[in-house]
C-alpha positions as CSV (number, residue, x, y, z in Angstrom):
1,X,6.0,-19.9,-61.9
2,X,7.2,-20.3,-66.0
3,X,6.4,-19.3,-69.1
4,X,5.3,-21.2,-71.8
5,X,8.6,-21.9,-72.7
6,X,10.0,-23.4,-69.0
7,X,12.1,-19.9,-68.1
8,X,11.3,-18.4,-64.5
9,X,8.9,-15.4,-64.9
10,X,10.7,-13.9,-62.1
11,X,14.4,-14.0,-61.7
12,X,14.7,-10.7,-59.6
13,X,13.5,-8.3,-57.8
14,X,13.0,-6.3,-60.3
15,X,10.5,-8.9,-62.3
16,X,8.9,-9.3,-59.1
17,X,8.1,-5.6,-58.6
18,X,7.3,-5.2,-62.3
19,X,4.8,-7.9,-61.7
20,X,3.2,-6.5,-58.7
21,X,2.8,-3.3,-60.6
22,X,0.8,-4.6,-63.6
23,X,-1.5,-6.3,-61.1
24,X,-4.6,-4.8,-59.9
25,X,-3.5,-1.9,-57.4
26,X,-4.6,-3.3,-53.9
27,X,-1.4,-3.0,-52.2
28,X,0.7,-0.1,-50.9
29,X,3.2,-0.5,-53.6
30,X,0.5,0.9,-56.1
31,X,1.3,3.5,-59.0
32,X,-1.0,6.6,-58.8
33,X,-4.1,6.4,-61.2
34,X,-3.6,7.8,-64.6
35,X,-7.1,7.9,-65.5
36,X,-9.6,9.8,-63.8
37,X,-13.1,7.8,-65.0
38,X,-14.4,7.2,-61.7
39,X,-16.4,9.8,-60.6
40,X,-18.1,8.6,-57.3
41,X,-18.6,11.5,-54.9
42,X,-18.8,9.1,-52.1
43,X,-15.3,7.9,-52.9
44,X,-14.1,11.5,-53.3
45,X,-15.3,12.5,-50.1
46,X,-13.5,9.2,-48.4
47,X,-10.2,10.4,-50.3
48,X,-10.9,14.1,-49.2
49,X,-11.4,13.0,-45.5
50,X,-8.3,10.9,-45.6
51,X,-6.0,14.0,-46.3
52,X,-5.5,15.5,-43.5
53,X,-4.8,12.5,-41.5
54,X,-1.7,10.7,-40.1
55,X,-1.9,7.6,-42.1
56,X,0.6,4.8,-41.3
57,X,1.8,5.3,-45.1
58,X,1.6,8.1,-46.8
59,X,0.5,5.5,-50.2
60,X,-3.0,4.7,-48.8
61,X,-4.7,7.7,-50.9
62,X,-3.2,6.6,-54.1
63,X,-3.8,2.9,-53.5
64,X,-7.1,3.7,-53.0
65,X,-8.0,5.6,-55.9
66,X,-6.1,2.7,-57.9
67,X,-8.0,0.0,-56.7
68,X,-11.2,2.3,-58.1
69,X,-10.1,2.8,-61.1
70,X,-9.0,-0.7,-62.2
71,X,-12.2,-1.9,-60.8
72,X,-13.9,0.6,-62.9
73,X,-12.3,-1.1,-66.2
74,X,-13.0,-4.7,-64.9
75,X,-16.5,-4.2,-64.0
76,X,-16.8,-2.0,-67.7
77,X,-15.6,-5.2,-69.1
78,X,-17.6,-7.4,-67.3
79,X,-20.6,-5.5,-68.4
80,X,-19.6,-5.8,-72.0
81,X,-19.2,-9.4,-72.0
82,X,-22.6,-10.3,-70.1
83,X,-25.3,-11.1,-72.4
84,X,-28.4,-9.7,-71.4
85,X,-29.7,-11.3,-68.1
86,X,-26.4,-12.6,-67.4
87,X,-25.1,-12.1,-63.6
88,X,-21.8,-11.4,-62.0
89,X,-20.9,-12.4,-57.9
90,X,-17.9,-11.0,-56.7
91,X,-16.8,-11.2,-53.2
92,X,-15.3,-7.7,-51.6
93,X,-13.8,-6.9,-48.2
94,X,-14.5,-3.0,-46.9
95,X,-11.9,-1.7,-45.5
96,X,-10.8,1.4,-42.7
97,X,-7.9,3.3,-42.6
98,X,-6.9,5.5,-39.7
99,X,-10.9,5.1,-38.5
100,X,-12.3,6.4,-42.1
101,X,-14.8,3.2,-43.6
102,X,-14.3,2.4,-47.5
103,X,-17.3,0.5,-48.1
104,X,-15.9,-1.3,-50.9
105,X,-19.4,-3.1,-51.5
106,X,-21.3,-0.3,-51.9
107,X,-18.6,1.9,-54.0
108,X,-18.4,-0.9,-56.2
109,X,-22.1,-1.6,-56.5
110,X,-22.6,2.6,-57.8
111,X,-19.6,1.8,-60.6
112,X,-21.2,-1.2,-61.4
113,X,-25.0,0.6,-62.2
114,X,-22.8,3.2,-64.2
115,X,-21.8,0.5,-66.6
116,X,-25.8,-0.9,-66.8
117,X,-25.3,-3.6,-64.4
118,X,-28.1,-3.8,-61.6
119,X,-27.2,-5.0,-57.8
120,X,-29.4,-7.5,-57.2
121,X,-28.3,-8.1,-53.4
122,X,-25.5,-7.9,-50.9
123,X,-24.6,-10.4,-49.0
124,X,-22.7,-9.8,-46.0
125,X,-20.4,-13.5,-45.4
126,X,-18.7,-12.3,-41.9
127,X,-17.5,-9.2,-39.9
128,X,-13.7,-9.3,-39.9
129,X,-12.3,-7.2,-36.6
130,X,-10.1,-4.0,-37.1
131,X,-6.5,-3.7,-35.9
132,X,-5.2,-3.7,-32.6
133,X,-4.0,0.3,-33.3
134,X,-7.2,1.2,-34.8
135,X,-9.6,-0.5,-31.7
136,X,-7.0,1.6,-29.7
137,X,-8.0,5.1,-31.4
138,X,-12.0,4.3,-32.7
139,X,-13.3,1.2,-30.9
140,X,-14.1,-2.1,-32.3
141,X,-15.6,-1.4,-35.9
142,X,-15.6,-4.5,-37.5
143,X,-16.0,-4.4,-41.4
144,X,-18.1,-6.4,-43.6
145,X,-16.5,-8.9,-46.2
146,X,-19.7,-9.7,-48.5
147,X,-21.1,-10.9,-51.9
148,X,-22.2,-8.4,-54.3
149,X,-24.7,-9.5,-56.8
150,X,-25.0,-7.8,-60.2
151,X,-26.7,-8.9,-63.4
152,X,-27.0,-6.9,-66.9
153,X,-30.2,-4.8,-67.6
């Protein structure tokens, strides 16, 4: 990857990790939210249930709440470029960690109405299987990847 002028965007690890922290926070490496704006209490009680548990990385809370809250400002913007009528599909993946569900779809879909966008459908594209560790503790609980659907009020 370059710049516009030919030089290497990343020449260490150092760019590299400065890179991976101005992304959207959906990895483990994730900085903790600074903002507060999401106020789902579906999501609080997911982050609330996840406390107490052994999670294979300590991070999982604070990616979580990350991922939310950057959401949160791309769906606001998304909302505030959509004419009137206009529609949004955006294709999500749920997730579990250490046998609690995120259902990403559905989170997303309640941030979404906050900013005056309506879910006009969810489509679920395929199961995807959980991890060999997690089948081990809770059984096979696949999670859905879908489609959400959104247009603007």
């Amino acid at each position: 990857m370059y710049d516009e002028h030919g030089k290497p965007c990343v020449e260490d690890f150092e760019d590299l990790r400065n890179i991976r922290h101005s992304l959207l926070r959906s990895h483990i490496e994730s900085r903790p939210a600074t903002t507060h704006l999401v106020q789902v209490e579906a999501l609080a009680e997911i982050l609330e249930n996840l406390r107490p548990k052994h999670l294979n990385n300590a991070r999982i809370p604070i990616m979580i709440e990350g991922y939310f809250e950057d959401m949160n400002l791309v769906i606001r913007n998304l909302a505030q470029m959509l004419e009137p009528g206009g529609r949004v599909a955006l294709v999500v993946a749920n997730a579990r960690f250490e046998g609690e569900l995120i259902p990403v779809d559905l989170l997303l879909s309640e941030i979404a109405s906050s900013h005056g966008l309506r879910t006009e459908r969810i489509w679920v594209t395929r199961y995807k299987g959980n991890s060999s560790q997690q089948m081990g503790k809770y059984g096979r609980v696949p999670v859905r990847e879908s489609i959400v659907f959104w247009s603007k009020n």
